[in-house]
N, C-alpha and C positions, 0 to 999 in steps of 0.2 A: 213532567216526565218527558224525557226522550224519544224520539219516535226512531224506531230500527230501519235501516234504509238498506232497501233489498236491491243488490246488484245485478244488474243487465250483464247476460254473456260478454265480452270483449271479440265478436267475431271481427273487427278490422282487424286485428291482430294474428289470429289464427295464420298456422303456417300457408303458402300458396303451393300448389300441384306445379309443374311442369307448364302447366296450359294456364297459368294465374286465378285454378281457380281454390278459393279452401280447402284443407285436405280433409277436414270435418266442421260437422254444423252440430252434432250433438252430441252427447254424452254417449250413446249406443255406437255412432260411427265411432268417434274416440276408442272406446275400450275395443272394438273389435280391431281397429289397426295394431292395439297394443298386444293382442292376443292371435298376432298372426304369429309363427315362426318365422325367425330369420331365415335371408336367402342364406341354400347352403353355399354360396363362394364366401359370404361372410365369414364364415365359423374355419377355425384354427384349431388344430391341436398340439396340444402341449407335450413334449415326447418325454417331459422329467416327472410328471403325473398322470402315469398310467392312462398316458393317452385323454386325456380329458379334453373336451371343448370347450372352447370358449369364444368370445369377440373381441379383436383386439382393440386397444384401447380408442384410437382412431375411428373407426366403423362408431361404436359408441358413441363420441364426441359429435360424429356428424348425422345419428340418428336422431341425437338431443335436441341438435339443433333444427333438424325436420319437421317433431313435432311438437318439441316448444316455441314459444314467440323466445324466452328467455330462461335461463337455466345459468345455475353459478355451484362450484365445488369450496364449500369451506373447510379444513382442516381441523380438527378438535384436537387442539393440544400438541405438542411436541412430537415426533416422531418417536418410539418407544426401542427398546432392546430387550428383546425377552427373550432368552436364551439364546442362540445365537442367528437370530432375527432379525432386523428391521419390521415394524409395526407402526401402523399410520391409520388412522380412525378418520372418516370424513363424513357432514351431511350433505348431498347434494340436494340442492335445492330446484326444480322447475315450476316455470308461472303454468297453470291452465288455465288459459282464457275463458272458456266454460263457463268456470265455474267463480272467475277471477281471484283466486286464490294461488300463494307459493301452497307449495307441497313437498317435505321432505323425504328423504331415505337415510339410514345410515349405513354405513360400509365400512371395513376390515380389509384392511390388506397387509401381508403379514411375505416376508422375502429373505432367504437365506442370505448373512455378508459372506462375500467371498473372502477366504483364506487361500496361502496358496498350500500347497499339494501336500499332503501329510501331517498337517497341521491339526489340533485338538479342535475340537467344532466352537470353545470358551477361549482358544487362543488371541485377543487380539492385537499381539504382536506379529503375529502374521498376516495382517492383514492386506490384500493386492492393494497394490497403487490407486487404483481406482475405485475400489470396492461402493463406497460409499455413493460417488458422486453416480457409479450407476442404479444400485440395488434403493436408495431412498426415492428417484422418482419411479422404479416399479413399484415400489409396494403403494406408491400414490395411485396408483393406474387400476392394480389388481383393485386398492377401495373405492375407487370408483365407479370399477366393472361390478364391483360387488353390490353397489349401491344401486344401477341401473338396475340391475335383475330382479330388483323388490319391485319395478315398474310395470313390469310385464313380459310375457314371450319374447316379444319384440326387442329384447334387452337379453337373451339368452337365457331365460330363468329355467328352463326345462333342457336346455343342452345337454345336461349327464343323466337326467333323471328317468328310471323306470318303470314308477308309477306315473298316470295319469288321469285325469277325467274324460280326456276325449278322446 
């Protein structure tokens, strides 16, 4: 029989502070920095959804990269059309060295095509010039913002929300 081999934290890897030092050493720092809120300069609002918050895509991307050592966005399948939508399904994937394991999310992102002015919301002979080449890498964005926020505060998960625990 096999013997189970129990892995050591990966702390050389762990992201570094400003001053070169870890930005955590264990599973309690970890979840506490992920359960801080965002600064609010971070947070945007969306003026075409009742004002909602959110993180723009950017901010996200470089929180990822904070406090993971390594982090990848794979895409599930095609980009979809459902109704007159754009819809794009992604897992993001980040390593924690902790615990040295990937660790997935999955996310939904879903973005109206533009038509132009007066046009039936199913027309797509109307479609703008450019509609596509903008609205398919938003809806890549919005599912990846979506996937970050299964991570924690730190990813916006409580931005609109009025319940909470704390």
């Amino acid at each position: 029989m096999g013997q189970i081999a129990i892995l050591e934290p990966s702390t050389e890897i762990i992201p570094l502070d400003k001053d070169g030092n870890p930005k955590y050493n264990s599973l309690s720092e970890f979840k506490k920095i992920l359960n801080t809120n965002p600064r609010k300069e971070w947070i945007a609002i969306n003026k075409f959804s009742d004002n909602a918050k959110y993180l723009p895509i950017r901010i996200v991307e470089e929180l990822l990269s904070e406090m993971f050592p390594f982090w990848q966005v794979e895409q599930i399948g095609e980009p979809k059309i459902l109704g007159n939508s754009v819809v794009i399904s992604v897992q993001l994937r980040v390593f924690n060295p902790l615990i040295n394991q990937w660790l997935s999310y999955a996310g939904v992102g879903a973005v109206p095509i533009e038509l132009e002015k007066g046009a039936e919301p199913t027309d797509f002979t109307k479609l703008k010039p450019k509609a596509l080449h903008k609205n398919v890498p938003a809806a890549l964005s919005f599912a990846v913002n979506n996937a970050a926020k299964k991570i924690g505060r730190l990813f916006g998960s409580h931005l609109n929300s009025k319940e909470s625990m704390y």
